[in-house]
C-alpha positions, 0 to 999 in steps of 0.5 A, a space after each residue: 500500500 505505501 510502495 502504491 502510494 508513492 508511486 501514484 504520486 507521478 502522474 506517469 508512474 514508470 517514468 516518474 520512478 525512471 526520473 527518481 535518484 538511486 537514493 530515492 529509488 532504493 528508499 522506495 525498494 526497501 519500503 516496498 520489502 517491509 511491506 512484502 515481509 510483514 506480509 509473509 509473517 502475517 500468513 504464516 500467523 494466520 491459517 492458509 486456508 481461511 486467510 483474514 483480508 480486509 475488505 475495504 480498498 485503499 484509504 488512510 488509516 483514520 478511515 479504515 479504522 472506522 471502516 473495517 471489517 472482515 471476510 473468510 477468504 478461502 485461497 486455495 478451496 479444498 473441495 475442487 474437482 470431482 472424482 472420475 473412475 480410472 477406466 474413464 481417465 483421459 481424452 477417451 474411454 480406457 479399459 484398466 485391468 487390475 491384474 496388471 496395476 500390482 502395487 505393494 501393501 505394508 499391512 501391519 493391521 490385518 495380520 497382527 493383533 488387536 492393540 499392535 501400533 506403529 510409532 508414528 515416527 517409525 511410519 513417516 520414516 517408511 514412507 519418506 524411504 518409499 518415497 525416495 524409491 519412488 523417485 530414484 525410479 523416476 529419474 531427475 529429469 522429467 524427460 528421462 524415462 523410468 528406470 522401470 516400471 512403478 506397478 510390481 511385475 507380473 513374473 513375481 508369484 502374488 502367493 509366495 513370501 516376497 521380499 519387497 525391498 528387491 523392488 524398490 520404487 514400486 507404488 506402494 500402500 501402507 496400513 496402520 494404527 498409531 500410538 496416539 499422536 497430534 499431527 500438524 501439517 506445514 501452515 497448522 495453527 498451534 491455536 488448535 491444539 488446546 493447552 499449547 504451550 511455547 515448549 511445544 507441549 500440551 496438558 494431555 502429554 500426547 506428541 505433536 508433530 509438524 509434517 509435510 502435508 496440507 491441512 491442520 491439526 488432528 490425532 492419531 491413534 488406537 482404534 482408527 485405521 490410517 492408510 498412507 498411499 505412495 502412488 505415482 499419479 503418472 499411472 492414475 490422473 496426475 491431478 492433485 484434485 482428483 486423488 484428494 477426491 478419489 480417495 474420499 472415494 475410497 472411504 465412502 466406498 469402504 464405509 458402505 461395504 461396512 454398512 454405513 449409511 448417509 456418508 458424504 462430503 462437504 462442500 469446501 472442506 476434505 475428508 467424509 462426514 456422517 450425520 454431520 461429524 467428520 468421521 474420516 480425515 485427509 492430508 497429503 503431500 505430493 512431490 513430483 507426482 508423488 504421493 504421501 500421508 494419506 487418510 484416517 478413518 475413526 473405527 471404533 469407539 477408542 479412535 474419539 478418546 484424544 479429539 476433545 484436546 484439539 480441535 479437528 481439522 481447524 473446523 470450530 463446532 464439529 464434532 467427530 463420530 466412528 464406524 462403530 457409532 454410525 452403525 445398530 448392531 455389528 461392532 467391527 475390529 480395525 482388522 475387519 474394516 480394513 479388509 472392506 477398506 483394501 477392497 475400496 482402495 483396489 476398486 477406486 484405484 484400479 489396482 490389485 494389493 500385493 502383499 510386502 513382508 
């Protein structure tokens, strides 16, 4: 506003700038610089996603106080795009055979016992070496190709024991449970974690990480199911709007093969919601195609223990719900749902789950 202001005072701003002296002209560079600088600290003090700006245009500021006043504007609006099934990706109609599309599946769930949980650490480790094999794979330059090809080859018997690390970059699915955990994404907003205090601490002693993925705070923790796909989207639809999109599909998919009835999205925010709670939450990261981070899905009744300490997702008011809560009658393990969730995750993605040991 101040570089603005300067510059409108010439009637030829360009050329009345050109006339300006070094002296001036750098006065004026370095005004525009703070300006630029308070308002990098003003986006990393606010969250990205609900951006506080005025309203009111330029006026000095004996106005604007009077003034004033404020709207939610979303920058970037999560809910964009819309999900289109795999075999219908691209400019004509395609036909994806599953039995082809073979992608790894860590499954520390379905053949563990009840309680067995990843330290979230230990799981954001794998993911970033599956990552890292992923891009190994693809090569630095974007006109190199692949050194081979990301599903795992047809010649590898989907019944023997496999040694996954002999092929390393393939896509990849991970399927866990957590030791409880507060995750923050990269522009998170501590104000959402109750009792924050400045040594990165709460009341409840429960960890908080800040990771790489898009989105604000939330938990982990027994009794909900976590997936964190590792997928080159160059073999799906390379549109960060579309995965977000596909794997609310998943879920939605999932939650009625348990059962679940009146599952849905809402509109300018990700993740599903049943009779109005968040049941399942969101959050990824992509880099050069990759994914990670994934999704979780609230199971049984122990998932909901943590979430009063925070406040999910950044949504004030919203309260969060389980499978277990949103169904009369069966009660399902994390191990029984997770097969429903597997069944998803190959339908929606096209894809056959190879088990890795």
């Amino acid at each position: 506003a101040v570089f603005n202001q300067n510059i409108h005072q010439s009637k030829n701003a360009l050329d009345g700038f050109a006339r300006l002296s070094l002296v001036k002209r750098m006065h004026l560079y370095n005004r525009a610089s703070m300006i630029i600088m308070q308002a990098f600290a003003l986006c990393h003090l606010l969250s990205l996603s609900e951006l506080q700006l005025s309203v009111v245009a330029f006026t000095s500021p004996t106005k604007c106080v009077s003034r004033c006043h404020y709207q939610s504007l979303h920058l970037a609006p999560q809910q964009l795009g819309e999900f289109k099934p795999i075999n219908l990706v691209g400019d004509e109609e395609k036909q994806i055979d599953r039995s082809t599309r073979r992608v790894w599946l860590y499954d520390f769930v379905s053949h563990t016992q009840q309680d067995d949980r990843i330290p979230y650490q230990e799981a954001w480790d794998l993911q970033k070496r599956l990552m890292e094999q992923q891009l190994s794979r693809i090569g630095k330059r974007p006109k190199d190709p692949s050194l081979y090809d990301q599903f795992v080859p047809l010649n590898i018997n989907k019944k023997e024991s496999i040694d996954s690390n002999s092929l390393v970059g393939c896509d990849s699915i991970i399927m866990l449970q957590h030791d409880p955990v507060y995750t923050l994404g990269t522009a998170s907003d501590t104000s959402f974690i109750h009792d924050y205090d400045d040594n990165g601490d709460n009341e409840s002693r429960i960890p908080i990480v800040r990771i790489e993925r898009g989105g604000e705070v939330t938990y982990h923790g027994p009794g909900q199911l976590t997936v964190y796909p590792i997928l080159d989207l160059r073999g799906y639809n390379q549109d960060i709007h579309w995965y977000m999109r596909a794997l609310e599909e998943a879920i939605l998919l999932a939650l009625e093969k348990a059962g679940v009835a009146g599952a849905t999205r809402e509109e300018d925010v990700t993740g599903v919601w049943v009779s109005n709670k968040k049941i399942a939450a969101c959050g990824v990261k992509l880099k050069r195609w990759v994914t990670m981070h994934g999704v979780a899905v609230n199971v049984d009744i122990r998932s909901l223990e943590n979430f009063e300490g925070i406040v999910p997702c950044g949504l004030e008011g919203r309260e969060v719900t389980c499978v277990n809560d949103a169904i009369d009658g069966k009660q399902y393990t994390l191990q029984e749902f997770a097969i429903h969730m597997k069944a998803a995750l190959e339908e929606i993605f096209g894809i056959t789950l190879l088990l890795a040991t």
